[in-house]
N, C-alpha and C positions, 0 to 999 in steps of 0.2 A: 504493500500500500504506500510504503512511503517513496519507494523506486518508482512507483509511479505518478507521485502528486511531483516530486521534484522534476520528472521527465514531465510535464504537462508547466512545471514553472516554466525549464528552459525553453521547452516551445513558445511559452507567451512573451519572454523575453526576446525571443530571438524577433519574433513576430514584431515584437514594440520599435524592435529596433529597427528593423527594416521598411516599418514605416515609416518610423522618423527619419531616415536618411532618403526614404522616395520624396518626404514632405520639404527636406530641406532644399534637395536639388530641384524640383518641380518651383518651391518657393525662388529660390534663385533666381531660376531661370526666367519667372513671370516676372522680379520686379527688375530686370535688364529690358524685357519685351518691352512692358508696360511705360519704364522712361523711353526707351527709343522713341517710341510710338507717340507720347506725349510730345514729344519734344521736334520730333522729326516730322510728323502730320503736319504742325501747323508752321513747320517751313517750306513744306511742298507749294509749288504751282507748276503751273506749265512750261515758265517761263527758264524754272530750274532744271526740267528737265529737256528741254529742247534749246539753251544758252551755253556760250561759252562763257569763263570767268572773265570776269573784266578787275580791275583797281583792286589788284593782287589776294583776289577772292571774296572780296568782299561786296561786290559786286556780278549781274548775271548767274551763269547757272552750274551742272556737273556733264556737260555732255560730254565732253572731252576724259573727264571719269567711267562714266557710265560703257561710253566705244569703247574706249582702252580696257576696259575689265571682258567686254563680251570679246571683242578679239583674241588680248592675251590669252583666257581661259578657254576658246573654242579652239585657238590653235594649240595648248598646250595637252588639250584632250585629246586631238587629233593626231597629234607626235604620240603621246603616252598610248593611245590604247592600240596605235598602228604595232607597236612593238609588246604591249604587255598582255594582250589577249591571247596571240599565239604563243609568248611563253608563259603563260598560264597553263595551256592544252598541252604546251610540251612537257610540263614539271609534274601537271596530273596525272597524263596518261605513261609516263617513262620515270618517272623517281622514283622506284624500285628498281631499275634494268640501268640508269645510267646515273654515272656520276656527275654529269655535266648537267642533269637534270637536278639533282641533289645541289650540286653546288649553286644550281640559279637560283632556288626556293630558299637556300640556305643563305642568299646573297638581297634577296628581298624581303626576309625577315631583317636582315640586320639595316636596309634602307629606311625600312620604315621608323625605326625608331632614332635616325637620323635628326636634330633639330634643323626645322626651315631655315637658318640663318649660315648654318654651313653648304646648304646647298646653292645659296645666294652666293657666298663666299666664292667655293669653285664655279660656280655658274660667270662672275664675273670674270676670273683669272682662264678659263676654259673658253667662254664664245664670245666675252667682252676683248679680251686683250689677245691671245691666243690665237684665234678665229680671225680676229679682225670686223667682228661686225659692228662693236660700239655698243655704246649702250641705247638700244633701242628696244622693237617690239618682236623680235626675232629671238635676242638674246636673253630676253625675259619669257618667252614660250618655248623656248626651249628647256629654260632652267628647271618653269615650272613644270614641263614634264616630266623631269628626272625627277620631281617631287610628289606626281601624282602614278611613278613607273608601278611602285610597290603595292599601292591599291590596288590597282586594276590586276595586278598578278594575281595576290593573294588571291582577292576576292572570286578570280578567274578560276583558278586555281580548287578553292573550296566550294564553286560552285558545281566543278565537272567532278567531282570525287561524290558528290550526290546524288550524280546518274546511277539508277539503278545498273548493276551490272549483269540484270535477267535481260535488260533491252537490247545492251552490248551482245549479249551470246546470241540474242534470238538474231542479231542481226547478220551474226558471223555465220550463226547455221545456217543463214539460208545463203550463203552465196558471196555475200561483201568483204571487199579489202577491208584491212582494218582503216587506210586514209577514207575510203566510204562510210565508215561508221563512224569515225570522227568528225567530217564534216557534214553529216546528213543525219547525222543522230544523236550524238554527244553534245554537237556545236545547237543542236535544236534543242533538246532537252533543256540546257544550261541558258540557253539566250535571258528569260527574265533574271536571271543572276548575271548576266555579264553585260547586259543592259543598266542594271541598278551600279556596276562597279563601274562606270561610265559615268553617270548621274554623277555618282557619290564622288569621285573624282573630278570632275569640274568644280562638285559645289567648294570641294576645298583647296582647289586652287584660285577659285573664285574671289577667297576670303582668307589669301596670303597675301602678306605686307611686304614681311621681310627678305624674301629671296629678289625679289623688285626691286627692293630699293637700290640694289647694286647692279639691276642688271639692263632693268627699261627705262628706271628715270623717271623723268616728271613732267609734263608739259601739258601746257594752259588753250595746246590744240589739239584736233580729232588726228591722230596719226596718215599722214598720207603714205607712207612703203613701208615695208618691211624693216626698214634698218630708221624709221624714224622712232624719237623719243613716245613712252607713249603712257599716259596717265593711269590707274586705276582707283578703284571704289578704298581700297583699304586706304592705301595712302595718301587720296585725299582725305580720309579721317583725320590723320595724322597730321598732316600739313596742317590740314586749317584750325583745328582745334589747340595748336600750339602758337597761334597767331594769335596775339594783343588785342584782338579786333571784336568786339561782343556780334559783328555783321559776319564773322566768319567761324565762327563757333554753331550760328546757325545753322550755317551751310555745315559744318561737320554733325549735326546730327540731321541732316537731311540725306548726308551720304550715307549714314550709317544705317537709317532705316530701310532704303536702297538695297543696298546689299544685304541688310536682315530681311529682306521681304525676297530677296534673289534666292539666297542659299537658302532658306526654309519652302520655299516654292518648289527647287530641287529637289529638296531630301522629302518634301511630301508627293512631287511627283513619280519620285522612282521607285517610293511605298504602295501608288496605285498603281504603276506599269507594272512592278513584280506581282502584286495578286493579281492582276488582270490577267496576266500570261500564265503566274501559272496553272490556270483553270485548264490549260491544255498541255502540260506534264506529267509522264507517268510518273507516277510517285510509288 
């Protein structure tokens, strides 16, 4: 009796506690939403989002933010998942048979927990100076892809390893190369998982400061080429928030809501793309 009032305390303790720590982080998180939104609503207009800055921010709008973040992040997704999807399929389907398979998986664990400011770091001394491209919008989408490599692996990665592997056999029984069943039934199976490692990888290069700051710079216009300077949502935070200006602090919580409404829009759309798709997954 008493082994079991005590195993029914620790249950309730453990219980206490794990709501207290849902209540704290969910608390958190509402009163950041809450001031953005407060703060950042009632700087929006049109004007801010369809202007460029004028009288060193404190004046006009974030477009020149607003391109530079859709750009940077659409070309850094486009480098990253060109290379991490098929080494995802190769690390899932061969990292038992190959060491080079092991050693990729082995080499995008230890990326990811890389801090973004060393990737900024090499990213500058690699495509800035190295390269020869400057600090522009090339050398910053590139960077960030080496920042968003390890997501789209993993997540690639962990999504094909939950291909049933009855679908695998039936596929092989009847007839198919195994490149057949990788690409016509592994790569199908896996898509709403390697669709969201997409998603989820934009949204957090979307809402990276510091590998930018050394590698694309800053500039008060819409990028015209590739090797031009080119603005984003983070670091207009930064900039203008750290201006003297009470006219430019507005505008940093008008960027910030921007981009809290960017990256939550993402991670909630690649929440309904994945249940959506997987309604047509064997499971």
């Amino acid at each position: 009796m008493i082994a079991m009032r005590r195993a029914m305390l620790e249950e309730m303790l453990i219980r206490l506690l794990m709501a207290l720590a849902t209540v704290v982080v969910l608390g958190f998180l509402l009163v950041i939403l809450v001031d953005i939104a407060r703060r950042g609503v009632s700087a929006l207009s049109l004007s801010m989002l369809l202007e460029l800055p004028r009288n060193a921010g404190r004046e006009g709008g974030l477009l020149n933010a607003i391109v530079g973040s859709l750009y940077i992040s659409s070309l850094a997704t486009l480098f990253s998942a060109s290379v991490g999807i098929p080494a995802g399929l190769y690390i899932a389907e061969f990292e038992g048979k190959s060491r080079i398979a092991r050693a990729a998986g082995f080499a995008a664990e230890v990326l990811s927990g890389v801090p973004s400011i060393i990737f900024g770091v090499y990213g500058f001394i690699i495509f800035v100076i190295m390269l020869n491209m400057g600090v522009s919008l090339l050398a910053g989408a590139l960077t960030l892809a080496c920042l968003e490599l390890p997501i789209i692996i993993k997540v690639t990665e962990e999504t094909v390893k939950l291909v049933p592997s009855r679908v695998k056999e039936a596929a092989l029984s009847l007839g198919a190369t195994r490149w057949e069943v990788l690409s016509k039934v592994t790569v199908r199976q896996a898509a709403p998982g390697i669709a969201t490692a997409v998603l989820l990888a934009f949204a957090r290069g979307a809402g990276e400061a510091a590998p930018l700051m050394f590698t694309s710079g800053y500039s008060n216009f819409v990028p015209s080429s590739l090797l031009s300077p080119a603005a984003n949502l983070p670091l207009a935070v930064y900039y203008l928030i750290m201006m003297p200006f009470p006219e430019a602090h507005i505008r940093a919580f008008a960027a910030a809501f921007i981009l809290t409404v960017m990256v939550l829009s993402i991670n909630w759309g690649s929440r309904m793309l994945f249940k959506r798709w997987s309604r047509y997954v064997v499971k």
